[in-house]
Legacy VTK file of the C-alpha trace (Angstrom):
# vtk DataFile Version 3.0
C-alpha trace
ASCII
DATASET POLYDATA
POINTS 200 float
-23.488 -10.907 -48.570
-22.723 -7.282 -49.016
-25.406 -6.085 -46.675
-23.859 -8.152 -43.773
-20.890 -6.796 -44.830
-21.780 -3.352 -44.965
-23.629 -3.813 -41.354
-19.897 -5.641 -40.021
-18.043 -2.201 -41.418
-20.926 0.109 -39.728
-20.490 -2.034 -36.240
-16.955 -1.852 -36.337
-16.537 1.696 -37.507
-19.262 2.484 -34.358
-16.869 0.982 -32.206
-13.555 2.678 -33.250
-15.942 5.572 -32.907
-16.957 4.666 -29.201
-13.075 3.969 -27.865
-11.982 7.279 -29.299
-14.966 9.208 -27.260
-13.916 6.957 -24.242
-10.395 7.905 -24.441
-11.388 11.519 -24.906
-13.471 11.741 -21.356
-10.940 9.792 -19.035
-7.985 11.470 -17.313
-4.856 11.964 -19.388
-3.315 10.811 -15.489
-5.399 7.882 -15.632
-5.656 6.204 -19.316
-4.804 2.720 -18.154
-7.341 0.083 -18.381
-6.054 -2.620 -15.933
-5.982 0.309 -13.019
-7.137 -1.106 -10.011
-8.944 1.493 -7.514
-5.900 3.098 -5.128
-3.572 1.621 -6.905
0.101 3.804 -6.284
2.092 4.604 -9.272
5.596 6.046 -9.183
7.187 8.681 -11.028
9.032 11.867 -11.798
8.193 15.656 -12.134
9.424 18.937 -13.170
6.987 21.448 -11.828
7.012 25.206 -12.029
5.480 26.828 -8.831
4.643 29.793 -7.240
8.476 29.779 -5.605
10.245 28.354 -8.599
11.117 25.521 -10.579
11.107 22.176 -8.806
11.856 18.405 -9.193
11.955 15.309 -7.852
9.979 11.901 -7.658
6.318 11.791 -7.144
3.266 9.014 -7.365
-0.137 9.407 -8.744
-3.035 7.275 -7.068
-6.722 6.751 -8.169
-9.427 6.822 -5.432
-12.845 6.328 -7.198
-14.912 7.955 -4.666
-18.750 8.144 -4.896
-20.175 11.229 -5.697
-17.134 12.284 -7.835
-15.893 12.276 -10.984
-12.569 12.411 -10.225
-11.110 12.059 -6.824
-6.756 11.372 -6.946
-3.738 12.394 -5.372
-0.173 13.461 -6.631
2.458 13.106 -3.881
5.647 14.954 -4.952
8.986 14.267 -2.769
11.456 16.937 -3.831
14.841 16.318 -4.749
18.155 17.589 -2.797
18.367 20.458 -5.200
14.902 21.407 -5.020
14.199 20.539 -1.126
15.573 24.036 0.543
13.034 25.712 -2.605
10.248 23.825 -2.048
10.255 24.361 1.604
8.600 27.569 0.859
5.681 26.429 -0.676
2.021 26.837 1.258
-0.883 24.625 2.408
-3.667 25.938 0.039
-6.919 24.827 -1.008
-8.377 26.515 -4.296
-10.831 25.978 -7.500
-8.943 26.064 -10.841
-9.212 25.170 -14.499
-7.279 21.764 -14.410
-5.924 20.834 -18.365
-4.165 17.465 -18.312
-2.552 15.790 -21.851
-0.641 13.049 -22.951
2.859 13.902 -24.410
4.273 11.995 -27.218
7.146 10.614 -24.918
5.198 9.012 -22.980
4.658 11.954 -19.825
1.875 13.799 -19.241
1.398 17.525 -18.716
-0.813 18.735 -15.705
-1.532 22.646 -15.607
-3.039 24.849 -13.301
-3.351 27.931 -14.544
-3.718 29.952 -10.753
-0.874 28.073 -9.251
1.861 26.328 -12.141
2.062 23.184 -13.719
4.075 19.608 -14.193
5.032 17.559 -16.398
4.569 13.597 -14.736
6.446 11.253 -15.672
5.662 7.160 -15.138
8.746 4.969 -14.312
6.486 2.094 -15.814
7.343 1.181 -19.250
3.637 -0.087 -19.742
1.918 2.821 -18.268
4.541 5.188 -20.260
3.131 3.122 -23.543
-0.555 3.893 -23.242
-0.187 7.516 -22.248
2.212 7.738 -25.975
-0.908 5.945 -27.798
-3.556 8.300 -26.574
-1.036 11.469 -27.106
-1.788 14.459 -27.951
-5.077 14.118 -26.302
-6.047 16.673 -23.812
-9.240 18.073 -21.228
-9.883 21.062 -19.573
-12.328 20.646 -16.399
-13.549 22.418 -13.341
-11.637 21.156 -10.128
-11.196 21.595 -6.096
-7.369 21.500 -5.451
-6.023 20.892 -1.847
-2.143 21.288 -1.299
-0.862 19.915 2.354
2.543 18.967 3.627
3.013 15.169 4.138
6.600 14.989 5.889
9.165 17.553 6.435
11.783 14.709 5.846
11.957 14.055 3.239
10.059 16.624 2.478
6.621 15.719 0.863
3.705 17.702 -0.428
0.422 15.747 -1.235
-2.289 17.479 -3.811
-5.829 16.067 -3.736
-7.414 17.013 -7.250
-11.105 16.780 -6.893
-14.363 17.291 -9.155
-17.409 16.959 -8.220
-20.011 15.315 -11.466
-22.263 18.206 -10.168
-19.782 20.801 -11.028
-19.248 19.728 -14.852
-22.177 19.851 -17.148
-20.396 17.585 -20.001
-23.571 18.205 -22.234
-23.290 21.860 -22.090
-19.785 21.808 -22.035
-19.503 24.139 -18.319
-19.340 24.331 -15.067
-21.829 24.998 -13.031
-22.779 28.618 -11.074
-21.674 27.629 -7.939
-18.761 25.770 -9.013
-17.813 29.168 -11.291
-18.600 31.563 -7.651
-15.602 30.191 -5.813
-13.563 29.827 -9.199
-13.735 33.491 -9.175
-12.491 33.898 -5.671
-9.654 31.955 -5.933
-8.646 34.208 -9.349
-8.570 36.804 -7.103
-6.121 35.929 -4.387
-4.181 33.616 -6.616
-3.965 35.484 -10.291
-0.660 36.769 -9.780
2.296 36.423 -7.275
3.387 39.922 -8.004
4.061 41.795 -4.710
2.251 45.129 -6.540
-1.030 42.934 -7.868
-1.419 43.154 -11.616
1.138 44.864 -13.735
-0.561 48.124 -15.265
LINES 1 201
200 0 1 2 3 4 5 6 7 8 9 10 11 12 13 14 15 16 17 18 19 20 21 22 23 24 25 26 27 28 29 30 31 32 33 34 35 36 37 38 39 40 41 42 43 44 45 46 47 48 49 50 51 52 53 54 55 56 57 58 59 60 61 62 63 64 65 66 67 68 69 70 71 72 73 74 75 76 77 78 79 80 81 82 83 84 85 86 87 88 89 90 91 92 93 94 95 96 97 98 99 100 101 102 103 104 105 106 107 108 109 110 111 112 113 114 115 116 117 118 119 120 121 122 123 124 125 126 127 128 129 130 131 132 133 134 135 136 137 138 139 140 141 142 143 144 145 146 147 148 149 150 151 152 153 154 155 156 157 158 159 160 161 162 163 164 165 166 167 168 169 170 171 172 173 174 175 176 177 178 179 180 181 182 183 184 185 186 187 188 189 190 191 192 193 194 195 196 197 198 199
């Protein structure tokens, strides 16, 4: 009797084990289980840009996408306050660090270090839920962003976070050469906004 259950407390220690190291390598964005592939939800941001700080409502949207490990969108539609702001930001398309984690409230913190960051909100009580139980969990990994304007009115700016499973050794915990190549590139025209480059 006490070897099955010693093998019942190794199985179901094994499989707290396994969730944990599940949680751990999907998306902070992404944590819920019942997500169905493009499926749109809404929220709120704060974000801190390039031209200031900026608000408004915004949706996140999974598109599992072959030959990447993660391929989603953020569409941010700027508040009134924020709208004549925001009109100044740029089209873009850069490599960056991307660190997403869950907050204890429920939102979720997305930062890139080259361009700003947010902090996402879900209006679902559900989805708000399982981001709080995974909290503070967080990742760091190599990604492709793409900024474009999606209507001037309202005015609506899509980003496309990409990344590649051949930029991301997970093993070796790095990104790859080439991946690292144009990562250095975009630290150069992006590392500062300061009109006189780096201060001294």
């Amino acid at each position: 009797m006490r070897a099955v259950w010693v093998r019942r407390k190794i199985i179901a220690v094994t499989l707290k084990i396994l969730l944990f190291v599940a949680l751990l390598f999907t998306p902070s964005t992404f944590l819920r289980a019942d997500d169905d592939p493009g499926e749109v939800e809404p929220c709120t941001f704060v974000a801190h840009t390039p031209v200031g700080t900026l608000s408004g409502a915004c949706t996140t949207q999974n598109i599992p996408t072959p030959g990447f490990k993660e391929y989603w969108k953020l569409t941010l539609t700027f508040d009134r306050q924020s709208a004549a702001q925001a009109a100044r930001l740029q089209p873009d398309y850069f490599y960056d660090m991307f660190r997403s984690q869950s907050l204890e409230d429920g939102s979720s913190t997305l930062i890139l270090p080259l361009w700003g960051d947010f902090v996402v909100k879900p209006d679902s009580p559900e989805y708000l839920a399982e981001i709080q139980a995974t909290a503070p969990l967080y990742e760091t990994r190599p990604h492709e962003i793409a900024i474009s304007l999606v209507s001037a009115a309202p005015l609506t700016v899509e980003f496309l976070f990409t990344e590649h499973s051949k930029d991301f050794n997970i093993a070796r915990r790095s990104p790859s050469a080439e991946w690292m190549i144009e990562y250095l590139e975009s630290f150069y025209r992006l590392g500062t906004n300061r009109p006189d480059g780096f201060s001294k």
